[in-house]
BAPAVEX-579754 format. One line per field, with one value per residue (C-alpha): residue in three letters; x, y, z. Coordinates in steps of 0.5 Angstrom, whole numbers. Example, Ala and Ser with C-alpha at 12.3 -4.5 7.8 and 13.67 -1.06 7.14 Angstrom:
<recs>
residu = [Ala; Ser]
X = [25; 27]
Y = [-9; -2]
Z = [16; 14]
</recs>
This chain:
<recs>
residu = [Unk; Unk; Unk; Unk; Unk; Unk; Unk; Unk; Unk; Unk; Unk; Unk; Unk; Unk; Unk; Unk; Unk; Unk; Unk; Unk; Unk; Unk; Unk; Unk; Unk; Unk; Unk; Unk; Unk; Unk; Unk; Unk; Unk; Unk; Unk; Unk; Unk; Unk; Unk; Unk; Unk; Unk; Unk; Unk; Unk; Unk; Unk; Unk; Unk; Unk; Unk; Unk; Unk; Unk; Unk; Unk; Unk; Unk; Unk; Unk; Unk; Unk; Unk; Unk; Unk; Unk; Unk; Unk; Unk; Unk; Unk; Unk; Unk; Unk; Unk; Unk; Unk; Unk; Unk; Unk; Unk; Unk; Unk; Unk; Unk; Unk; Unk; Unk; Unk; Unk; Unk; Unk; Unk; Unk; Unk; Unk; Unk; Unk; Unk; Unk; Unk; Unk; Unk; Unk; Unk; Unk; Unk; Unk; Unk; Unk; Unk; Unk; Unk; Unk; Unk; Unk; Unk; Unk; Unk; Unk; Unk; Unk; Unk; Unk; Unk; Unk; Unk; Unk; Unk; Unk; Unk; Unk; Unk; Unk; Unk; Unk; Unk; Unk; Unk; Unk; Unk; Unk; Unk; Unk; Unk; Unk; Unk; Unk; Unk; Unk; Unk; Unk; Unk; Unk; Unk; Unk; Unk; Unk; Unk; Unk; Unk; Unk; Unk; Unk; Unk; Unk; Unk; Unk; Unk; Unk; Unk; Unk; Unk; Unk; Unk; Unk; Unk; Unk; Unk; Unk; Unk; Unk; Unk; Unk; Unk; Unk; Unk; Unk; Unk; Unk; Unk; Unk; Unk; Unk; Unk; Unk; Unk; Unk; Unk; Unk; Unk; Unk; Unk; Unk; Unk; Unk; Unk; Unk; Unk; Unk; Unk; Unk; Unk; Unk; Unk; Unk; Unk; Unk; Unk; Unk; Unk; Unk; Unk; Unk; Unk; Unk; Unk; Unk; Unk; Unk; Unk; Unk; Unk; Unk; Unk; Unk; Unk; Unk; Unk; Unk; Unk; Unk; Unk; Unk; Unk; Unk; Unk; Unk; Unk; Unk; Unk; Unk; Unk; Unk; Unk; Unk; Unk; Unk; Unk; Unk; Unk; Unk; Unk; Unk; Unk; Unk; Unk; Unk; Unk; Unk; Unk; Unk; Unk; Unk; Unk; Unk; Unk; Unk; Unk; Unk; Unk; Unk; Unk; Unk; Unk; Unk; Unk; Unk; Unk; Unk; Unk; Unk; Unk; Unk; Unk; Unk; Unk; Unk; Unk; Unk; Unk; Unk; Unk; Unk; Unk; Unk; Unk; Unk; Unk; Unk; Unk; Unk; Unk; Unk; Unk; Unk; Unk; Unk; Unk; Unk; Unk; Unk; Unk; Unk; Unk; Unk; Unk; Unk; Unk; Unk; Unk; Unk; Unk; Unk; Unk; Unk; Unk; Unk; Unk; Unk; Unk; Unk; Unk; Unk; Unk; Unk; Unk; Unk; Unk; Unk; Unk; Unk; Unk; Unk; Unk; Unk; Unk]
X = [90; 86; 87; 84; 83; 88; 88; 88; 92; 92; 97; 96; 93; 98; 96; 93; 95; 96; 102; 104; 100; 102; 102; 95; 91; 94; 92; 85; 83; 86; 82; 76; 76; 78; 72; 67; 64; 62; 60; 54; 51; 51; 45; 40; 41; 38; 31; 25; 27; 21; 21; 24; 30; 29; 38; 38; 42; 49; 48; 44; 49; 55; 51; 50; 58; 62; 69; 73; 77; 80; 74; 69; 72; 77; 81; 77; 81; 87; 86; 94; 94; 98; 100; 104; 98; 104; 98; 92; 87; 80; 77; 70; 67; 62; 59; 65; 70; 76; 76; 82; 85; 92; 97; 104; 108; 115; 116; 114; 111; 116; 114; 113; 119; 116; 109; 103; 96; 88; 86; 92; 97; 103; 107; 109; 106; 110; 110; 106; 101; 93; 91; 85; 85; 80; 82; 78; 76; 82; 87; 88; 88; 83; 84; 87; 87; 92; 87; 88; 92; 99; 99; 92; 95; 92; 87; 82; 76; 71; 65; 60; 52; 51; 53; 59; 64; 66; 73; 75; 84; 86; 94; 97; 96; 90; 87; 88; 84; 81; 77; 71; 71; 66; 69; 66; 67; 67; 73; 75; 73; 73; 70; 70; 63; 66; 72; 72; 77; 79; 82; 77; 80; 74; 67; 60; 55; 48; 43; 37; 37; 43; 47; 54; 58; 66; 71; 76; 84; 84; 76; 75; 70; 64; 61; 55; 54; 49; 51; 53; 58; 53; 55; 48; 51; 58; 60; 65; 67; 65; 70; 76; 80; 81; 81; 77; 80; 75; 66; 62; 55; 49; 42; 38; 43; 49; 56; 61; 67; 74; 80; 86; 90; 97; 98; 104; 105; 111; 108; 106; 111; 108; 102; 95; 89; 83; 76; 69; 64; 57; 55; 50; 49; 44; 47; 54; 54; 56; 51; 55; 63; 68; 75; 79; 87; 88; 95; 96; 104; 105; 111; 109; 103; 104; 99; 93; 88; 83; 90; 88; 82; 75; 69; 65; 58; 53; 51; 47; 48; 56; 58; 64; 70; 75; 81; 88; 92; 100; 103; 106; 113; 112; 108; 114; 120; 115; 112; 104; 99; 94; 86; 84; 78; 75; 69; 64; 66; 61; 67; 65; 65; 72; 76; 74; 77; 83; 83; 83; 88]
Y = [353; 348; 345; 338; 333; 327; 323; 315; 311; 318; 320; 328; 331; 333; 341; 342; 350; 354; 357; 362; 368; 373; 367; 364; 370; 371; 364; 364; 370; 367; 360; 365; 368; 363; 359; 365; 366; 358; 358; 364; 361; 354; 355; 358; 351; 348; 352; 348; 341; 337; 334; 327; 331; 335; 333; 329; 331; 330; 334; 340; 340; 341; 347; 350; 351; 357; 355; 350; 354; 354; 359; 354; 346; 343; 336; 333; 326; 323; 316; 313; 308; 301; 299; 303; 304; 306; 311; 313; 313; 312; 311; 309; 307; 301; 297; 301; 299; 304; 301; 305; 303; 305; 304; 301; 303; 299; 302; 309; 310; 314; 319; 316; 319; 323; 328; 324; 326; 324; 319; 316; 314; 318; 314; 307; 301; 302; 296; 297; 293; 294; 295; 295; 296; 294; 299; 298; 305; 305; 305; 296; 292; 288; 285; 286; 284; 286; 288; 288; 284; 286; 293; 294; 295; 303; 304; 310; 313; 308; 307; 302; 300; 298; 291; 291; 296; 297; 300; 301; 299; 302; 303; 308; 313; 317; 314; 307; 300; 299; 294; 295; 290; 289; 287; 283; 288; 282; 278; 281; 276; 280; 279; 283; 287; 291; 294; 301; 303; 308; 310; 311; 315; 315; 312; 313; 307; 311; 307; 311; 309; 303; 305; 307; 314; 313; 319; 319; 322; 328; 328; 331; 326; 323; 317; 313; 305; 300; 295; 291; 296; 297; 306; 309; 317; 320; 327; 332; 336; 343; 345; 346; 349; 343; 335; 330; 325; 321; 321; 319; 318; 322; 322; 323; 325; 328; 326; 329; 330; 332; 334; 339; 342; 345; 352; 357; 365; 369; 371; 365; 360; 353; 351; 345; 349; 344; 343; 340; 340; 337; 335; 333; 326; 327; 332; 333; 340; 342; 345; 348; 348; 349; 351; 348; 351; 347; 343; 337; 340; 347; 347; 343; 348; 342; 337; 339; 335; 334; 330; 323; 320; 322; 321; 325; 325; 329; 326; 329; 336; 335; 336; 331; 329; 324; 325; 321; 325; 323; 317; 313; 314; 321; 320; 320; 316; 310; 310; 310; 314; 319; 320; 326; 327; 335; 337; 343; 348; 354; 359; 363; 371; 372; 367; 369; 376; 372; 368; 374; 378]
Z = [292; 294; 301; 303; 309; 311; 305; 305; 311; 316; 310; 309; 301; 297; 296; 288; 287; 280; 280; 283; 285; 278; 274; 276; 276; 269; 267; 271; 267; 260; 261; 262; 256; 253; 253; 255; 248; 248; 254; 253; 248; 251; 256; 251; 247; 253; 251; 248; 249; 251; 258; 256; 255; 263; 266; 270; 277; 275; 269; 273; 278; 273; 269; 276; 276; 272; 273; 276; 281; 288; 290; 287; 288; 294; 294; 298; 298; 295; 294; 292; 287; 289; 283; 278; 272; 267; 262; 264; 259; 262; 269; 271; 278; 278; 285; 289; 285; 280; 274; 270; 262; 261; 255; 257; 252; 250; 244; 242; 234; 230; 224; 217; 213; 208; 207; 209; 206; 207; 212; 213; 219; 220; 224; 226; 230; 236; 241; 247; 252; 254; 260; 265; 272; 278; 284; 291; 294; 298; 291; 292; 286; 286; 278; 272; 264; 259; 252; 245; 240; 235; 234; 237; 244; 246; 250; 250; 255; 258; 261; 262; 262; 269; 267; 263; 262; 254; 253; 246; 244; 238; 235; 238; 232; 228; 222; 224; 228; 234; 238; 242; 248; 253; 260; 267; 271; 276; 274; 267; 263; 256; 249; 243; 241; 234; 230; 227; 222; 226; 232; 237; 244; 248; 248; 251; 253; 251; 256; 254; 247; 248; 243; 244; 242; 240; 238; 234; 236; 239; 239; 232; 230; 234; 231; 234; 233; 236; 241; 236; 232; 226; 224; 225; 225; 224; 225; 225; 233; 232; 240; 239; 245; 248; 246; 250; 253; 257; 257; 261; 259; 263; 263; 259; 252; 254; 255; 261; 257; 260; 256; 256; 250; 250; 249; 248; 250; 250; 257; 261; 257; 255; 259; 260; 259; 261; 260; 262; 256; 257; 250; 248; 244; 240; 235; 239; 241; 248; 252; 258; 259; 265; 264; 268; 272; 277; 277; 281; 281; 282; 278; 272; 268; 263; 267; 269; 272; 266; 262; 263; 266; 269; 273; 276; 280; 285; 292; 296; 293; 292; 286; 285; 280; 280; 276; 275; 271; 272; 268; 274; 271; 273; 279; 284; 287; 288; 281; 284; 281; 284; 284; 287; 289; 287; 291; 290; 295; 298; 301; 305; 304; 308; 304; 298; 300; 302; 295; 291; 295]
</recs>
């Protein structure tokens, strides 16, 4: 259980738990194994790179943690959103502002009626709205802009470059379109930079190189294109146990990636297991990774924190995460969503023990 300080306005932090002391002990041992054969041969892939490959802080803090559990991370903050933000998808922050993309969907794709072969889409259109919003540090909407056009109405995992953010919209299924659009985060104005044929759910802008790395539905391929949208590498996603929902580029060649799959066992039922990858972007292959079992709802193993968006950063020595994980229809009775703010934690040999009791 992760216990935290009062949140915004004097209100009290909701409390992040796993649920259920059996069933959390047998959830942190699966997500463990899970990921504990990947996660051996990531540190030795970091060996013979030269010193401008040397990570920068946030990449050396995230490679000092194991395991995001209760024993290693504590919810500092919430910061209750204002506005209902319908479907998260993609979150960074920029000059002491949230900046969060999300998709409002007014008609949900259907299936195509019959068998559906190759790069094809199997499903309908659907109807929908693209949205990015612009939060200040107390959860207030400062701005907003609807992206997209037609069918052309989902958004995916942003980023941004220090001047411009970049957010991809796509229709809501594989093998489809998309639009890369570069934003002002001052006052939102909006112009397209390129399209894809595909679905492009995540992107990173690479500020080294200046180049941009996009992912397809579910993450299952990497693409990389110049500013401009010229293909310059495209690549096949060798992680499996999670499907990345949100990257954030860290210097100098690696992407932070949060994601989540849903799993079933007779034992446990169905439940979310997360995950945190530092891959890097020159070929694409996780140097270091971080299974994730903390749920923002003890009852609902189905959402975990890593569901929808993230942004991560490290001051002062902190390691620090932002996730938004609830849809704003499943958020409550007043429809707001929540960024919990997780926080690397040192705990003491007396509340280890505790812990593992």
């Amino acid at each position: 259980m992760i216990r935290g300080r009062a949140g915004e306005g004097g209100r009290s932090v909701h409390r992040v738990r796993a649920p259920g002391w059996k069933r959390a002990r047998w959830m942190r041992l699966l997500v463990l194994s899970m990921v504990s054969l990947a996660a051996v041969g990531c540190k030795s892939m970091l060996m013979g790179r030269g010193a401008s490959s040397v990570p920068g802080p946030l990449a050396l803090a995230f490679m000092a943690e194991q395991r995001m559990s209760p024993l290693s991370f504590r919810l500092a903050r919430s910061i209750r959103l204002r506005t209902p933000v319908h479907h998260p998808q993609g979150m960074t922050k920029l000059a002491g502002h949230y900046y969060v993309s999300a998709v409002e969907v007014i008609e949900r794709p259907q299936p195509l009626p019959g068998p559906v072969t190759g790069r094809k889409p199997e499903r309908t259109q659907g109807r929908g709205r693209g949205h990015l919003f612009k939060f200040d540090e107390r959860g207030n909407l400062v701005g907003q802009t609807v992206l997209g056009e037609g069918s052309i109405y989902h958004p995916g995992g942003i980023d941004h470059d220090g001047q411009s953010l970049f957010v991809p919209v796509a229709e809501y299924r594989p093998y489809s379109r998309s639009i890369v659009y570069r934003v002002d985060p001052g006052d939102l104005s909006s112009q397209e930079a390129f399209r894809v044929d595909d679905h492009i759910g995540a992107l990173v802008v690479n500020r080294r190189d200046r180049l941009i790395h996009g992912m397809s539905w579910g993450s299952r391929e990497f693409y990389t294109w110049t500013t401009g949208g010229d293909l310059v590498a495209r690549s096949k996603n060798g992680a499996h146990y999670v499907d990345y929902q949100d990257c954030q580029f860290v210097w100098p060649e690696y992407m932070l990636c949060s994601g989540m799959a849903t799993y079933s066992l007779r034992s446990l039922g169905r439940f979310a297991l997360g995950g945190v990858d530092l891959v890097r972007i020159t070929d694409y292959v996780p140097v270091h990774q971080i299974p994730v079992a903390l749920y923002p709802d003890e009852d609902n193993v189905e959402v975990v924190m890593t569901r929808n968006p993230m942004f991560a950063e490290v001051e002062n020595g902190v390691l620090r995460f932002y996730f938004l994980p609830e849809d704003s229809s499943a958020a409550g009775k007043h429809s707001f969503s929540t960024i919990y703010v997780i926080e690397t934690h040192r705990p003491s040999v007396r509340q280890r023990k505790q812990a593992e009791r």
